[in-house]
N, C-alpha and C positions, 0 to 999 in steps of 0.2 A: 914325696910320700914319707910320714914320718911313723916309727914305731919305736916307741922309747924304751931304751934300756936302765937298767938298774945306776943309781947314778947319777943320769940325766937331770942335769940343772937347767929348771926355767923358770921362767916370770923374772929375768935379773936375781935370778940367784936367791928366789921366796921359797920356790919349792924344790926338792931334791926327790928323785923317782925311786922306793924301794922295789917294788915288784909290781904284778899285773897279776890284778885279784881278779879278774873274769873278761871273759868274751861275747858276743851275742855275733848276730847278721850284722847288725851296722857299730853296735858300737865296743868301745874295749874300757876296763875301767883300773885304773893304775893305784895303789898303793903310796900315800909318796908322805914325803915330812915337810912341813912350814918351818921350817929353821927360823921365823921372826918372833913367833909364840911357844916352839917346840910343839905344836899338836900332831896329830898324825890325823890325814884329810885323804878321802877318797877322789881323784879326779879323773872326768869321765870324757871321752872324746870319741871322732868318729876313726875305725880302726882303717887298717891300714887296705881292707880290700877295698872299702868304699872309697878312700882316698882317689884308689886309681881309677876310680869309673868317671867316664864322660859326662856324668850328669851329675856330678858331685857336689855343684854347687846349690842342688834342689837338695841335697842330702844335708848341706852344711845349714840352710835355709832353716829346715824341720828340727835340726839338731838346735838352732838358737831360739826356735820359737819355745820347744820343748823345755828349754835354760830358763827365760823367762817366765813362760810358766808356773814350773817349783819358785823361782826367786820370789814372787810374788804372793808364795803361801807359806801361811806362817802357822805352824799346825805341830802339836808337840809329836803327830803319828804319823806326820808330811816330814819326809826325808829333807832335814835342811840345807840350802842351797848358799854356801858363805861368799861366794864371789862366781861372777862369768868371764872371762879372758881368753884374747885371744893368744895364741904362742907361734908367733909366723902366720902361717895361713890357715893356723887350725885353732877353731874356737873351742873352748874348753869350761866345763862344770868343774868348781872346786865346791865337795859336798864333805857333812860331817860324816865321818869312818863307823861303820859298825859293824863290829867284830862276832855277832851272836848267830849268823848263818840266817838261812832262810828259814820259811816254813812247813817247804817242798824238803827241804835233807833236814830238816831237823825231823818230822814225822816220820819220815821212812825208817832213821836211826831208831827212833824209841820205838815204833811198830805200832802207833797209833797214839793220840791223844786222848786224854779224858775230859769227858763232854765239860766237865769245869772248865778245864785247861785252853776248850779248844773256843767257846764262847766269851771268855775272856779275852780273846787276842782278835775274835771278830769284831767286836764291840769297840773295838780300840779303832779298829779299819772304819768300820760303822762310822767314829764319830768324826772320822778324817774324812771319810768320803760325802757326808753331809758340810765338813764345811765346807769344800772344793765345789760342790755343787750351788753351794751361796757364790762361789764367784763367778759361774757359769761355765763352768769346766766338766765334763766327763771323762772318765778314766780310765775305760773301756778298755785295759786289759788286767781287772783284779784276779789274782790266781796265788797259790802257795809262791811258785820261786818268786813273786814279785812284794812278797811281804817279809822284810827283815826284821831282825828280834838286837834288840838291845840289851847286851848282857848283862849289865848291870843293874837295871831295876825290871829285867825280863820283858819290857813291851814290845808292841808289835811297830813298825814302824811300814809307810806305804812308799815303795820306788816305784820308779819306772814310767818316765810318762813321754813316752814317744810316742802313744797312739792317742792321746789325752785330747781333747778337743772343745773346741767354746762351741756351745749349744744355749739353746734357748725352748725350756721344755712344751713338749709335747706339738713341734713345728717341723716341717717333712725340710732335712736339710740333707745336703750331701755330704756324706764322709766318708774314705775308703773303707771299704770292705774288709779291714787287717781284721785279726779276731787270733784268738786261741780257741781253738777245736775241745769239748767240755766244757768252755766256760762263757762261752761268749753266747750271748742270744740269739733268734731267731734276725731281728732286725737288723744286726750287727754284719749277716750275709745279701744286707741290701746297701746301695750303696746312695739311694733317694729312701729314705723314711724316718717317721719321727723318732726322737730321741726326747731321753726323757731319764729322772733319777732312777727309773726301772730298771735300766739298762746294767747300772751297777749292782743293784740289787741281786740281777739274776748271778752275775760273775760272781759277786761275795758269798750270796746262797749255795753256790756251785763249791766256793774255795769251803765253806763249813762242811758239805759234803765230803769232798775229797780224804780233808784231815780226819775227818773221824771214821773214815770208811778204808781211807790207801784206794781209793776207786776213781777213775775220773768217770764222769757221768755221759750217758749218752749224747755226742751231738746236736743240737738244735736240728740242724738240718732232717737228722735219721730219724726226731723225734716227729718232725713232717710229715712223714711218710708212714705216721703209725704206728713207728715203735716205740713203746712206756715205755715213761722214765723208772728205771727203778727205785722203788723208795730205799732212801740208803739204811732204814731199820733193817731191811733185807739183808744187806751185807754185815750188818753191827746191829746184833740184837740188843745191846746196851745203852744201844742211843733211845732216849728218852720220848713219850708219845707226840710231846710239846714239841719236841726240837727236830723229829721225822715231819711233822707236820709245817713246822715253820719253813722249812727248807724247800716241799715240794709247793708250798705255797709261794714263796719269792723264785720258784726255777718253772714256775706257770710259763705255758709255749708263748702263748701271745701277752704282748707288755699289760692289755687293756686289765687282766686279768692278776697282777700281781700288782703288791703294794704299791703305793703312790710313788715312797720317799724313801731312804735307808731308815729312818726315824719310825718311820711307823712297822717297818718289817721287823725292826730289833723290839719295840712292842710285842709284837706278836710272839717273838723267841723268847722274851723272858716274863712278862707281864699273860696273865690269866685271863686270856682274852679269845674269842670264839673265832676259829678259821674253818673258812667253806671254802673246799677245794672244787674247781670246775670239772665238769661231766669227763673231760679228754685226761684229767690227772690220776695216775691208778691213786686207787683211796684202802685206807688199809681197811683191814677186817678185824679191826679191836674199836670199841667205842672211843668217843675223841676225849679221851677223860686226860687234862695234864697230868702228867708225873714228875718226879725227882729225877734228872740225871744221875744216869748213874757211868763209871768208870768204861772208857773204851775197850778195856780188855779185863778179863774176870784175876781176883784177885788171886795170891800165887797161896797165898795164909789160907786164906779161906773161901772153900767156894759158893759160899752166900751171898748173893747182892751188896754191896756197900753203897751206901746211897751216900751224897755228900749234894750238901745247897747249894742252890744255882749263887752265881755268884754277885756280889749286893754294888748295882750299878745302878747309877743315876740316871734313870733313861731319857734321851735326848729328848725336847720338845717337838712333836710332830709339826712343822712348817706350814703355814698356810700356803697354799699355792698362789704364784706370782709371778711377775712375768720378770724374766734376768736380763739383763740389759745385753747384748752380745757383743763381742772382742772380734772386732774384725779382721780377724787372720788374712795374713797376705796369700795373693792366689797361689801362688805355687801350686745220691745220695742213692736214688740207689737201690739196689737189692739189700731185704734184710743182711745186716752182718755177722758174720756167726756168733753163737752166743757166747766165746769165749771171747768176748770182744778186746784187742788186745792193743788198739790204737792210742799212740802213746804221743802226745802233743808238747807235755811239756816243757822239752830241753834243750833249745826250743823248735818246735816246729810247726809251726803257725806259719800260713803261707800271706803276706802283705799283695796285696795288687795295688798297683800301680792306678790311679785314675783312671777313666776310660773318656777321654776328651773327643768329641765330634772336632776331625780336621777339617778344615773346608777346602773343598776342590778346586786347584788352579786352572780347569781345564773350560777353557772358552765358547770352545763346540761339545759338539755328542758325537765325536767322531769314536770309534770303537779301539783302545787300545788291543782289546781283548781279540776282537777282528785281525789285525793286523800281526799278533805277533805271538798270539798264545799259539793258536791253531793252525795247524797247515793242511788246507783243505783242498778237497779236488774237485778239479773247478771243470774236468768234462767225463763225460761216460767214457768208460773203457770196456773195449770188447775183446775176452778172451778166446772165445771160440760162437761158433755161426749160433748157438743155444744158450750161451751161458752171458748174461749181459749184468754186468758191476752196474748200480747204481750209482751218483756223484755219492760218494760220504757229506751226511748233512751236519750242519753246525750244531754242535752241542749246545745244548739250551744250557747259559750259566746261570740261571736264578727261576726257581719255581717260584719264588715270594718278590720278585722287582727288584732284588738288591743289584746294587751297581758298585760293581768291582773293580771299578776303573782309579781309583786311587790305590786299592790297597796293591793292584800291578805295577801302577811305578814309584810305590814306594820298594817293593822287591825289585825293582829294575836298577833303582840308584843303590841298591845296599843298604838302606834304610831300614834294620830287622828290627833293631827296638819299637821302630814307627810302626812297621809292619805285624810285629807282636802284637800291639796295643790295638791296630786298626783291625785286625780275626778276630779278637774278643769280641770289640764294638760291632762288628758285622753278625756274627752267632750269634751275638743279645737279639740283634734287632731281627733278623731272620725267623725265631721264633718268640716274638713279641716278649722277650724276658728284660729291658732296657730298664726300667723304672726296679723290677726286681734284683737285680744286678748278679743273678745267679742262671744256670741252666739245672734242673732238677731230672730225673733220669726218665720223667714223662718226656718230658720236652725233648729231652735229648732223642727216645726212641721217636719219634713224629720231625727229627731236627733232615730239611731238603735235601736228599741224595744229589738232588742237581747242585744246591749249592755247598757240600760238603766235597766233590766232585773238582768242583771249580775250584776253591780254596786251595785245596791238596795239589792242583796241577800246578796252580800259582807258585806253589811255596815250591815246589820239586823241579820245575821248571828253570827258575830263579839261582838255587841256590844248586845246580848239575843236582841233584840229585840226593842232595844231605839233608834236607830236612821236608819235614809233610806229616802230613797224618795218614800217610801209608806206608811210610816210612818208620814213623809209630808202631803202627800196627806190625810190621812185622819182627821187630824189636821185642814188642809185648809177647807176641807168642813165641817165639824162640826159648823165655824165658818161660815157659809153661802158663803164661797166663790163661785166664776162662773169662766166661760173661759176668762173674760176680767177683765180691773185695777178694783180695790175697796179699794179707799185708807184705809177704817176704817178696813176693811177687813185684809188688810194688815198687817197696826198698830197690832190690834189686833193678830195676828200672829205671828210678833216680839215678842208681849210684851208676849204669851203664851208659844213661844219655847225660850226663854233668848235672842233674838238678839239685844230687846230694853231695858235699863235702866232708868226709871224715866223719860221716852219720849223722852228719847235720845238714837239713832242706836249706836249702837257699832260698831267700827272698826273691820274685822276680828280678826287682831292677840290679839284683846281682849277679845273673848269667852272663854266657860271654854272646854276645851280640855281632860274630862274625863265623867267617865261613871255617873258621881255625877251632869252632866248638866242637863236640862229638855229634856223631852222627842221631840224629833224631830230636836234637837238642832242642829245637825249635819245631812249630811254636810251640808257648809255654801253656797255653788251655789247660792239661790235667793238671799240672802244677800249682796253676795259679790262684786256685780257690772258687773257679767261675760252675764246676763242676760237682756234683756228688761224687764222682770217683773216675778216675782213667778206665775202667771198664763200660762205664756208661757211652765213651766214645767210641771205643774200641768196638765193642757190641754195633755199635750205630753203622762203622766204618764195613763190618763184616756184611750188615745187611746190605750196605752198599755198592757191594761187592769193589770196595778201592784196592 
């Protein structure tokens, strides 16, 4: 397990390690110097919790695909990728240094940007993310903290491409389900559907919100269930009629419904062109007349309007549609939420799940594991007195819906919880037909079998004496004062009781501790995982359940 200190000389003595400019879930990114050119190079690797995990080498896998990737894009607003190397057993990004911050802490410092300012730095991402899309790549986490600014001639520049993915548009393919909460689309919480340049669309539409608003925008998911988006003129009356408009037109619920391509959505934000927003998108109550951007915050001189011109860019050529050749990567909500909506995603806390792979059963007969060793049944009448006659106890029905439980009991029998983690996802999809959707939404969830939530809980509590369950959840959860609806502290506090959070930061699933040595409730990972609208929606479920 390596974590490099200040110092640390590798590659034979290329690079020398000054500090560690940042951390994430899987990866760390070091400060260091090239002693053969004197530059100073950013170099990125996977950190050191990941190191110690069992399945590291699927980590180190995603981590060289992700290398390749960037190396292969050559984009003045594409984070340059000068070399991939490995240093012992750890492969490593050597990328160019930029010193100008994000665009998550640079807004929050100034308190906002000016629609000039902030269309400017979109337009740069714009034209990075159209070309990545010519190589058939999606990049499916665009947001503030993943846009760096170049101090020197101020650009914006795009990192981060761990969740980046070869796509072939508008083709139903499978991808995890990772996202960031605000920014990531409807589709993005499916883990089978099409993909397409839309997809970044809505994230880059989301990230121009953001900056000109300090607001992250409602959920996909919560937007499902009903609740408007709000238009971000609402929160920033200065944002301009054109650029309210172009925004809630590229963060359209469903993809069919927003721009084709990044090219043609930047049309629409800067170019004097007619946008029809769909019946579900709240639509403002001012005529759709463009205007002048004008400054995100009112001037301190003067409190009259200062108008200032959109800014004079060459706008990309809109792309004919065409089919992308594809990279074939190796296999490796809810009750409304209060309106002070306070859920904060970006730092980061985006939950990744894990694939959800059908195992196939080693079991040769239908003999009943579940018979044999869950249940201890009485097998004759007992008679207490000449009047009062015990029936035998009948066997618990374990599946209202035909699910067969017999794998996910001896994967908990051998100790198998990550397998056992993965396989209750896969069982709860399929139990209320959400498998293709790759989510449970909190309809489902209230209709989700008593018998088979029943079953599940006895499994897990059975298995592990008594540390983990969803009844074991649930009383975790109310302890802490939870109810039937969101309670973010509530929440928090929940993570940070059963290990999900570290140091205020959500863990990714494949980063939990996958034995009996976790905290109590630690398992499974369900609310955590992203499969859910929210831990109350199970909770709720569990209550009527009476577990």
């Amino acid at each position: 397990m390596s974590y490099w200190k200040a110092g640390k000389i590798i590659q034979k003595g290329r690079y020398v390690i000054e500090k560690v400019l940042g951390a994430g879930g899987a990866g760390i990114t070091y400060k260091a110097k090239d002693v053969v050119n004197e530059n100073i190079v950013a170099i990125k690797t996977l950190n050191a919790n990941i190191q110690a995990l069992p399945n590291f080498a699927k980590h180190q896998e995603r981590f060289i695909q992700e290398a390749f990737r960037l190396a292969k894009c050559s984009h003045v607003h594409v984070i340059r990728v000068d070399d991939v190397c490995q240093e012992e057993d750890l492969w490593c990004m050597v990328m160019e240094y930029i010193d100008g911050g994000n665009l998550e802490t640079l807004v929050k410092k100034q308190g906002g940007f000016s629609e000039f300012e902030a269309i400017r730095y979109i337009y740069q991402v714009g034209s990075a993310l159209t070309y990545i899309h010519k190589q058939g790549i999606l990049h499916r986490d665009v947001k503030p903290a993943n846009i760096m600014r170049r101090i020197e001639n101020n650009e914006a520049v795009l990192i981060d491409f761990g969740l980046a993915r070869d796509f072939i548009e508008d083709k139903t393919q499978i991808h995890t389900n990772s996202r960031t909460e605000g920014f990531a689309p409807i589709e993005q919480y499916q883990r089978n559907a099409k993909r397409g340049a839309y997809t970044d669309v809505y994230a880059l539409s989301a990230t121009l919100y953001y900056i000109l608003t300090l607001q992250i925008p409602f959920p996909a998911q919560f937007r499902q269930q009903g609740i408007n988006l709000i238009p971000p003129q609402t929160h920033n009356s200065k944002i301009s009629d054109r650029t309210n408009l172009a925004i809630l037109k590229g963060m359209e619920l469903l993809p069919e419904n927003r721009p084709e391509s990044v090219a043609e959505w930047l049309n629409m934000l800067t170019e004097d062109v007619e946008i029809h927003l769909t019946n579900n998108t709240p639509t403002p109550n001012y005529p759709i007349i463009p205007t002048t951007p004008e400054t995100s915050q009112p001037s301190k001189n003067n409190s009259a309007n200062t108008h200032h011109p959109l800014p004079i860019i060459p706008i990309i050529p809109v792309p004919k549609k065409k089919k992308v050749r594809r990279i074939k990567a190796r296999p490796h909500q809810t009750n409304q939420p209060p309106q002070e909506y306070t859920y904060d995603p970006l730092s980061p806390t985006r939950f990744e799940n894990n694939p959800i792979i059908p195992v196939k059963s080693n079991y040769d007969n239908q003999e009943s594991l579940i018979d044999t060793h869950l249940e201890e049944i009485v097998s004759q009448t007992e008679i207490s007195s000449s009047e009062t006659v015990i029936e035998p106890q009948k066997k618990p029905k374990m599946s209202a819906v035909g699910i067969d439980y017999h794998h996910l009991e001896e994967l908990l029998r051998q100790k198998k919880w990550q397998e056992a983690d993965l396989e209750t996802q896969k069982l709860m999809l399929k139990a209320v037909n959400k498998e293709d959707f790759g989510w449970i939404d909190r309809h489902a969830m209230q209709d989700f079998p008593c018998e088979d939530l029943h079953s599940i809980d006895r499994l897990w509590t059975k298995y592990s004496q008594g540390k983990f369950g969803f009844s074991v959840q649930k009383r975790i959860y109310l302890s802490l004062g939870g109810k039937r609806s969101h309670d973010k502290k509530v929440w928090e506090s929940m993570g940070d009781r059963v290990g999900w959070r570290n140091k205020g930061l959500w863990l990714f699933t494949e980063d939990l501790n996958y034995d009996l040595n976790a905290p109590q409730g630690h398992l499974p990972s369900l609310a955590m995982s992203g499969l859910l609208e929210g831990i109350y929606t199970l909770i709720s479920r569990t209550m009527d359940c009476n577990l």
